[in-house]
C-alpha positions in Angstrom: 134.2 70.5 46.6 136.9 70.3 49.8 138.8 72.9 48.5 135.9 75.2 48.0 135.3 74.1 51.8 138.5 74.4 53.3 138.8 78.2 51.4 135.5 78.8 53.3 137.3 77.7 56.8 140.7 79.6 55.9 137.9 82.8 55.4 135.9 82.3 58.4 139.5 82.4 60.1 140.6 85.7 58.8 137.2 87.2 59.2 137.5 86.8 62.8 141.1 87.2 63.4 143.6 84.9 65.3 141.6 80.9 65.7 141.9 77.9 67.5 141.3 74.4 66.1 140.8 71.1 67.8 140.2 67.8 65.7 138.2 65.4 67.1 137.7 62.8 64.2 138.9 59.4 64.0 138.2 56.6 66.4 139.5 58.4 69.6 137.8 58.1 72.2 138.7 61.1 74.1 139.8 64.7 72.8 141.2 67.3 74.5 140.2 70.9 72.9 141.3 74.4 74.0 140.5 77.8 72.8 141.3 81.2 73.7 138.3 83.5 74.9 136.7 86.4 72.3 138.4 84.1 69.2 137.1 81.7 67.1 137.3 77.5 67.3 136.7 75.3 64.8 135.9 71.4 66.2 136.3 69.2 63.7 133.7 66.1 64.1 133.4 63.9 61.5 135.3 64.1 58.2 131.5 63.1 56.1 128.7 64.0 57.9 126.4 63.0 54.7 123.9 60.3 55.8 124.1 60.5 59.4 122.7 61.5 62.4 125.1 63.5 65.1 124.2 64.8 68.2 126.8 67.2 70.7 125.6 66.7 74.2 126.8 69.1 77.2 127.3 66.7 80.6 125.2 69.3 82.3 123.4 71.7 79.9 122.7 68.8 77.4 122.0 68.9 74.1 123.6 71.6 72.2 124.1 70.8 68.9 121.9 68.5 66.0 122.5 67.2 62.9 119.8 65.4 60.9 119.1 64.9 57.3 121.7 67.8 56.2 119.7 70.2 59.0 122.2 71.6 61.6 120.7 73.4 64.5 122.0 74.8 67.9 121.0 74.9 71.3 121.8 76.3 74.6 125.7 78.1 75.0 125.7 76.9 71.1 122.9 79.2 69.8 123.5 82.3 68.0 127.1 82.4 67.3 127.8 78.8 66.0 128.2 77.3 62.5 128.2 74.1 61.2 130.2 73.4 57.8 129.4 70.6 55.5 132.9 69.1 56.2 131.6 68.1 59.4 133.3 71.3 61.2 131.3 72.9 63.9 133.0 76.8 64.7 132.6 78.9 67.9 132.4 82.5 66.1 133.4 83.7 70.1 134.4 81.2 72.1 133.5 81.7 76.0 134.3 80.4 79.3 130.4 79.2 79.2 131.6 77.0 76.5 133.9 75.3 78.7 133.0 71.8 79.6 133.1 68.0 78.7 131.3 67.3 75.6 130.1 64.1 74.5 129.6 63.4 70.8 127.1 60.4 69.5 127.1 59.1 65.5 123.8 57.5 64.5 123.6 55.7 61.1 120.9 57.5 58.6 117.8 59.4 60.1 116.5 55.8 62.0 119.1 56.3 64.8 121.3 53.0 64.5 123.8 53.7 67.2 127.4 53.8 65.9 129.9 55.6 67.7 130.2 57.9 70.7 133.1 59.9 71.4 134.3 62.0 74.5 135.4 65.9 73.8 136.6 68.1 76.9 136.6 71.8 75.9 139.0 74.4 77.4 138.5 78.0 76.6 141.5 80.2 78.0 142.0 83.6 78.4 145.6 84.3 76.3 148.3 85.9 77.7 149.3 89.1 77.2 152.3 90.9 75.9 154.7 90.5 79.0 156.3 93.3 80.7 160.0 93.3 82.6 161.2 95.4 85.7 164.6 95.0 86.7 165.7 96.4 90.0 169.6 96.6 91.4 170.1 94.3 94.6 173.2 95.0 97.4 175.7 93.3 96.1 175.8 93.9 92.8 173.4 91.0 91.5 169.8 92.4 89.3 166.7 90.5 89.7 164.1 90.5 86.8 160.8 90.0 87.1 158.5 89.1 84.2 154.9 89.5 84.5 151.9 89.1 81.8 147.9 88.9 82.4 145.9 85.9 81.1 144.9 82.6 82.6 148.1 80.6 84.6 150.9 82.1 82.5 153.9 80.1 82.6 157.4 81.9 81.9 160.9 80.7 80.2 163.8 82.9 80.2 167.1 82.9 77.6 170.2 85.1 77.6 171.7 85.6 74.4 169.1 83.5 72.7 170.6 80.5 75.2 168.4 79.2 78.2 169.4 80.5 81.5 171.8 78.3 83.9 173.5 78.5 86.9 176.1 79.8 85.6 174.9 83.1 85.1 171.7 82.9 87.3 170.3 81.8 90.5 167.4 79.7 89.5 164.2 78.6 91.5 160.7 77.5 91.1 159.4 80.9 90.6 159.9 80.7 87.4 158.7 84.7 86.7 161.8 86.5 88.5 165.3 85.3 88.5 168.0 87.3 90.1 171.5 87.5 88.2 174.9 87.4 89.4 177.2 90.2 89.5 178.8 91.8 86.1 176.0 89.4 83.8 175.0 91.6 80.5 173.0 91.4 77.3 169.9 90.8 75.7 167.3 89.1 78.2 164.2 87.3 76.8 161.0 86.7 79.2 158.7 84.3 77.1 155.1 83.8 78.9 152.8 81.6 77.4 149.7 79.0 78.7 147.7 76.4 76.4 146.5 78.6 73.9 149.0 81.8 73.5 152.6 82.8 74.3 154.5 86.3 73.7 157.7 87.4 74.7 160.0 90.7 75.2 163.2 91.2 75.2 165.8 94.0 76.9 169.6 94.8 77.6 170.1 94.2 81.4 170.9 97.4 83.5 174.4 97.8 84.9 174.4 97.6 88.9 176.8 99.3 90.8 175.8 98.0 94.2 174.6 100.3 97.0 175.7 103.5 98.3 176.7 104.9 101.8 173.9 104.5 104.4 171.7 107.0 105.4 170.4 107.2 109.4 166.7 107.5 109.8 165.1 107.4 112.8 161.8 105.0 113.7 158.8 106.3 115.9 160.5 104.6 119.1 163.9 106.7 118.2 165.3 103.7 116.9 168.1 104.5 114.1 168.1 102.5 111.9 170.4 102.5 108.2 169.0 102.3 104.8 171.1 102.7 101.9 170.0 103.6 98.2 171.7 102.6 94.3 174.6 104.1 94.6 173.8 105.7 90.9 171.2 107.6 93.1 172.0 110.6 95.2 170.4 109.5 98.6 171.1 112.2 100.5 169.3 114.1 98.2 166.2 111.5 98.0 166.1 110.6 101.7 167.1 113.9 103.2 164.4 114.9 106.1 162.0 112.6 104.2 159.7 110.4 105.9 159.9 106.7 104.3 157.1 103.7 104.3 157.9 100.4 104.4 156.3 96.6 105.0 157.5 94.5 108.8 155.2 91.8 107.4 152.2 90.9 105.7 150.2 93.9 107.0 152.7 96.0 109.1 153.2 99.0 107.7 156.3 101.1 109.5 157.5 105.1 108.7 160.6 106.7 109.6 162.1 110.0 109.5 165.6 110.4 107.4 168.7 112.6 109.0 170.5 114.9 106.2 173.3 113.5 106.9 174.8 109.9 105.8 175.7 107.6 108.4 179.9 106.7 108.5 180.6 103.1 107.6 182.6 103.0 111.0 179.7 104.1 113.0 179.8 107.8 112.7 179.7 110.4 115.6 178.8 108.1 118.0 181.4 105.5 116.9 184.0 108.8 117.0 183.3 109.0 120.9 183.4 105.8 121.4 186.9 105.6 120.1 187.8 108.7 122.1 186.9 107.3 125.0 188.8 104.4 125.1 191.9 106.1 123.9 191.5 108.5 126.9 191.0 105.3 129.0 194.1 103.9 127.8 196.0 106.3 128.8 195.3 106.7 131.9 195.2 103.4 132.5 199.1 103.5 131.5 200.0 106.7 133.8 198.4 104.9 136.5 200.4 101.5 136.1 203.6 103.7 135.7 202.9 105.4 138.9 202.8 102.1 140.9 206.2 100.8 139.1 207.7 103.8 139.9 206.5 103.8 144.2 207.5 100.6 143.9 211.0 100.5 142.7 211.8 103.7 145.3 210.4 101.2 148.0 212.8 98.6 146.9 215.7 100.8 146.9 215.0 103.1 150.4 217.8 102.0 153.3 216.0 100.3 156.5 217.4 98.9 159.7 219.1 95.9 161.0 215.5 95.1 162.0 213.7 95.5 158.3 212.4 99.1 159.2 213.1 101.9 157.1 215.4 104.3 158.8 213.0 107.5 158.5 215.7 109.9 161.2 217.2 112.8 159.3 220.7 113.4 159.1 222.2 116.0 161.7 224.5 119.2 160.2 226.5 121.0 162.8 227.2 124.9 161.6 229.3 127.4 163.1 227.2 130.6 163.7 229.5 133.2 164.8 228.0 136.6 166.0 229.9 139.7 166.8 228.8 142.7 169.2 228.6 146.5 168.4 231.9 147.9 168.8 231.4 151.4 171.0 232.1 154.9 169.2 233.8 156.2 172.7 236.4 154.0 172.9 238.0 150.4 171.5 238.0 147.4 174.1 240.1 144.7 173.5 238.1 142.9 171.1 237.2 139.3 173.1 236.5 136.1 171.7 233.5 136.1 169.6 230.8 134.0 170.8 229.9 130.2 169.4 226.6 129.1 169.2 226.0 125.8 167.8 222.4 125.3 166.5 221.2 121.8 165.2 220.3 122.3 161.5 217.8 119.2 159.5 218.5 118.1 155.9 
């Protein structure tokens, strides 16, 4: 007769698809049962339910289930789509968040209602997680940062590498347990597990190779600030960003744009920087001819002659010359030629 019963469970199970089971027999005194939403939960009560009286009370909708004298009946959340097997096995066809709640369970000997035993049962239905999904995105400096993500009720996530658990090694861990960011040149097979109470479900993919970031690109704010913003360097971004206008977050609900220039911006500081550089090269230069001019006036100030009285002896030097000028001898006749005439004429060097 069990095994007739437990083929009868093992069919109700695959009728309905994927089950939960929670066993609440035995003399504890408080059981702790979870189920996953749209599936089926069996609650096993008692392991012979022949001869007495059982009663399943909700703490706030009451009574919802009824045993007595081999007649089962339901009530409340309970009606309609519960069933309850002669092994002492009451199944949720669908479990529900409405079923959720702390149950208390009362044995009575025989149809008289001798008390016997009371027992606790708190009821979790959850919905299961879903089949996760991974993004991986490239960050500056070479490092990737995976982020793992699946629907259902508080998820919780676990990550291996290689079929090994992350570690520091390779990884810079935290408490947000659904990204991690990995350190430069890390490859293979990662594995993002999600699971809560009831489900779990995993995927698995070959981490992307980063090759850090590319030259800047200048783009200009609505206040003509420039500022830089630089793309994967695997991405042509003066393609992507030229005379584009970009969107992005200041904080929690400032949204900025900017306009992009075609083209990049130069690591040293580009056109600008050029001038600038220009600039101070011209400076220095004249700066140099200036300094040489003043060593030079003042070495010829060292070395001019002054007087016996520390002046500088500014009178020019005096250069007699003979000038010597001769008349217009006549056609008529020859005088004795006289003495030609000197004139002496003061001459400055």
């Amino acid at each position: 007769m069990s095994a007739l019963i437990g083929l009868v469970l093992v069919l109700a199970a695959v009728s309905y698809g994927s089950s939960s089971s929670c066993n609440a027999t035995g003399n504890k005194t408080l059981t702790q049962c979870y189920g996953a939403v749209g599936q089926p939960l069996f609650i096993y009560l008692i392991t012979n339910p022949s001869g007495y009286t059982l009663i399943l009370k909700n703490n706030i909708t009451g009574t919802v289930f009824t045993h007595r004298n081999n007649i089962s009946r339901f009530y409340g959340t309970f009606a309609n789509h519960s069933i309850f097997y002669p092994n002492g096995t009451v199944q949720l066809t669908k479990a529900e968040k409405m079923h959720s709640g702390k149950y208390l369970f009362e044995i009575y000997r025989g149809s008289a209602g001798q008390f016997l035993q009371a027992r606790t049962v708190d009821l979790f239905i959850k919905v299961p997680v879903s089949a996760p999904t991974l993004s991986q995105l490239c960050l500056p400096h070479g490092e990737t940062r995976v982020s793992c993500s699946a629907e259902g009720d508080n998820p919780q996530y676990s990550w291996t590498l290689g079929n090994r658990p992350l570690h520091a090694g390779v990884a810079y861990l935290s408490n947000d347990s659904h990204t991690v960011i990995l350190k430069k040149s890390v490859s293979g097979a990662l594995t993002c597990t999600a699971c809560n109470l009831i489900s779990s479900q995993n995927i698995t993919q070959e981490l992307i190779t980063c090759p850090g970031l590319g030259a800047p690109v200048i783009c200009v704010l609505p206040n003509k600030t420039e500022i830089q913003v630089r793309m994967n360097a695997s991405l042509d971004a003066i393609s992507l960003l030229s005379n584009t206008e970009i969107f992005f977050s200041l904080g929690e609900n400032e949204i900025s744009s900017a306009i992009c220039h075609i083209q990049p911006h130069s690591p040293q500081g580009g056109v600008n920087g050029n001038f600038t550089l220009l600039a101070v090269a011209v400076g220095a230069i004249i700066l140099l001819m200036a300094l040489s001019l003043a060593i030079y006036c003042l070495y010829k100030k060292k070395n001019s002659p002054t007087e016996p009285d520390g002046r500088i002896d500014d009178t020019q030097e005096l250069v007699y010359a003979q000038v010597t000028v001769a008349k217009k001898r006549s056609q008529i006749g020859r005088k004795k030629e006289a003495e030609p005439e000197v004139v002496y004429g003061q001459v400055k060097v």
